[in-house]
C-alpha positions in Angstrom: -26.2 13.1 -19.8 -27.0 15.8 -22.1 -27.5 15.0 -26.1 -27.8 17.8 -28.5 -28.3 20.7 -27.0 -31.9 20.6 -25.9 -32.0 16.9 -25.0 -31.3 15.3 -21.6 -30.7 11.6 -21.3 -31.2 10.3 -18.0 -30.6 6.5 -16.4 -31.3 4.6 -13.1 -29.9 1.4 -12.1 -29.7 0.0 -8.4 -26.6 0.0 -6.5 -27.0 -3.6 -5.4 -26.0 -3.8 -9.7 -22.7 -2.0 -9.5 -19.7 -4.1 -9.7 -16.9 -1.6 -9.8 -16.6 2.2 -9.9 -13.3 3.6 -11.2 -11.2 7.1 -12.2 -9.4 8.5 -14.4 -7.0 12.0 -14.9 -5.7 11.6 -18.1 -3.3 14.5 -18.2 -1.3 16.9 -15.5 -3.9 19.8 -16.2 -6.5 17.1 -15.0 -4.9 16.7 -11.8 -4.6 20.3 -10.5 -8.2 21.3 -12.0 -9.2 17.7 -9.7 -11.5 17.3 -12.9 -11.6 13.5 -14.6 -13.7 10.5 -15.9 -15.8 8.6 -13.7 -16.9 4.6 -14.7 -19.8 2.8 -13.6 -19.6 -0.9 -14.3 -22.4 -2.8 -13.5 -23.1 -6.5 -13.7 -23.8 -7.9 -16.9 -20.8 -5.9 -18.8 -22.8 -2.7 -19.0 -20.8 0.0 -18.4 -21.4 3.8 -17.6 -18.8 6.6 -18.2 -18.9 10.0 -17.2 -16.2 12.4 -18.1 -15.0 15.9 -16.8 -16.3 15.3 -13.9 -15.3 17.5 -10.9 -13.1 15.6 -8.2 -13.8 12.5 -9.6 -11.6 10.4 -6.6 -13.9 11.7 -3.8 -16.9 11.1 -6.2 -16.1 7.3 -6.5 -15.5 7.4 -2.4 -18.9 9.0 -2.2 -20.4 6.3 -4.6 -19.0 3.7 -2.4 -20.0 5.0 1.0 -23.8 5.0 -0.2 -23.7 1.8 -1.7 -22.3 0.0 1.1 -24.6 2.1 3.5 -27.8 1.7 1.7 -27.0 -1.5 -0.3 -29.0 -4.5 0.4 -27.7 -6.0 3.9 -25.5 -9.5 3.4 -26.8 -10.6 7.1 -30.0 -11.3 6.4 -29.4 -14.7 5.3 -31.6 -16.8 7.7 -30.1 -20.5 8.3 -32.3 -22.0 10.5 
């Protein structure tokens, strides 16, 4: 996330702590440029937003498809 013009911001969060991801394309000149706003909602109400992002329906797919991929496994649960 750029701040000023020299300045980067950059944050990391797990994707075991993402809740929902979610797009937006706010106008008709969104939708044939495929550009949008991505959100990141993670648990405790902390949300991330991202906007004019490029294809932002096959970037929450892709989000998805790693998370459940490399997520932390629900099977794991031993009952013994």
């Amino acid at each position: 996330m750029r701040e000023g013009l020299f300045d980067h911001k950059t944050d990391f969060f797990g994707r075991n702590t993402i809740e929902t991801v979610s797009h937006t394309q706010n106008t008709f000149r969104d939708k044939i440029f495929a550009r949008g706003n991505l959100l990141i909602k993670l648990d405790r109400d902390i949300e991330y937003p991202f906007e004019n992002i490029n294809r932002p329906r096959k970037q929450v797919e892709r989000i998805l498809r790693y998370k459940e991929k490399y997520g932390p496994n629900k099977s794991t649960d031993k009952d013994i």
